[in-house]
C-alpha positions as CSV (number, residue, x, y, z in Angstrom):
1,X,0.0,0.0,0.0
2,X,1.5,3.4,-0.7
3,X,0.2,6.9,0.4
4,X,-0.3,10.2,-1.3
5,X,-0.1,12.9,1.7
6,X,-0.2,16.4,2.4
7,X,1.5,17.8,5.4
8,X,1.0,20.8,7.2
9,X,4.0,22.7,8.2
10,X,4.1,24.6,11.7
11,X,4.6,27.8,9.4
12,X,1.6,27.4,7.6
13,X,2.9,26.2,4.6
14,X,1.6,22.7,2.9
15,X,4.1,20.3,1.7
16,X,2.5,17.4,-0.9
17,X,4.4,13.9,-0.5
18,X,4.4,10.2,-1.6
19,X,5.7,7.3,0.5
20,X,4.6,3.4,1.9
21,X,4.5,3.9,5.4
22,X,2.5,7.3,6.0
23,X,3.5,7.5,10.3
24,X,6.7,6.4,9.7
25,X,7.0,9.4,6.8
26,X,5.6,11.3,9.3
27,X,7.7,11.0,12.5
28,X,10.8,11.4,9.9
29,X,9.8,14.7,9.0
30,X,8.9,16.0,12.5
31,X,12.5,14.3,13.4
32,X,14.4,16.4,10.8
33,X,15.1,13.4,8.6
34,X,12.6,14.1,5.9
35,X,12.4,16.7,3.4
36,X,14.7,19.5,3.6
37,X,11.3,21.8,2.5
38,X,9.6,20.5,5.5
39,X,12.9,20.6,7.6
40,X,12.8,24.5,6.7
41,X,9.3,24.7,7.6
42,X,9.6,23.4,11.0
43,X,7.9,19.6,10.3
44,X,4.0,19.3,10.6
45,X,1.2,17.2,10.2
46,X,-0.3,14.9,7.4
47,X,-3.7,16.4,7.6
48,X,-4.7,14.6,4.0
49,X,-4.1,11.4,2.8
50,X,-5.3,8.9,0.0
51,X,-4.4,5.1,-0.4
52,X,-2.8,3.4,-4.1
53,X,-1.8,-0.1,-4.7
54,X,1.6,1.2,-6.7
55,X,4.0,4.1,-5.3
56,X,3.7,5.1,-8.9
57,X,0.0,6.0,-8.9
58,X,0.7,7.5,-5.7
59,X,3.5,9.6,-6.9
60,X,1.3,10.5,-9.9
61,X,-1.0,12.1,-7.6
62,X,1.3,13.9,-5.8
63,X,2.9,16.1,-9.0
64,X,-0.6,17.0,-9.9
65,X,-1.5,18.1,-6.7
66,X,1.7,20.3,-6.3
67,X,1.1,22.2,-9.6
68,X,-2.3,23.4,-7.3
69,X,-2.9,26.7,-6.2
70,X,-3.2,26.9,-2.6
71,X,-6.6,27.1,-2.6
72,X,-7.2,24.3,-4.6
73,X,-4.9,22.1,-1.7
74,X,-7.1,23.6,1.3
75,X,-10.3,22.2,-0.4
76,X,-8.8,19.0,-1.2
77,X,-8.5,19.0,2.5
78,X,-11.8,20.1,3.7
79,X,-13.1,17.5,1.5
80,X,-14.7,20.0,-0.7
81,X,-14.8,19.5,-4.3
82,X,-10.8,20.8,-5.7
């Protein structure tokens, strides 16, 4: 099983992310081992996620949802329509 996320960073900013073990991915960046963005950003919380059966689906999903406006993220989130 892998895991499209999105994180949200202590400064506010939202950092979009594919991996297979979405807690672990998690605890990395709040540890300072993940992402330098998120490192920059202060770590966060995965406050979105969606399940694939290939990391390349997954990983799909993620570069289309990073060439999102912000806006476009926050819905995503909210569960409204994107």
């Amino acid at each position: 099983m892998f895991y499209f996320y999105i994180l949200h960073c202590k400064d506010g900013a939202l950092y979009c992310g594919s991996t297979n073990n979405i807690q672990n991915r998690q605890n990395r960046h709040n540890s300072g081992k993940g992402s330098v963005y998120v490192r920059t950003h202060g770590g966060g919380e995965i406050v979105y996620q969606e399940t694939y059966n290939t990391l390349g689906d997954a990983m799909r999903r993620e570069i289309q949802v990073k060439k999102w406006p912000r806006t476009k993220k926050e819905n995503l989130i909210k569960g409204l329509k994107p």
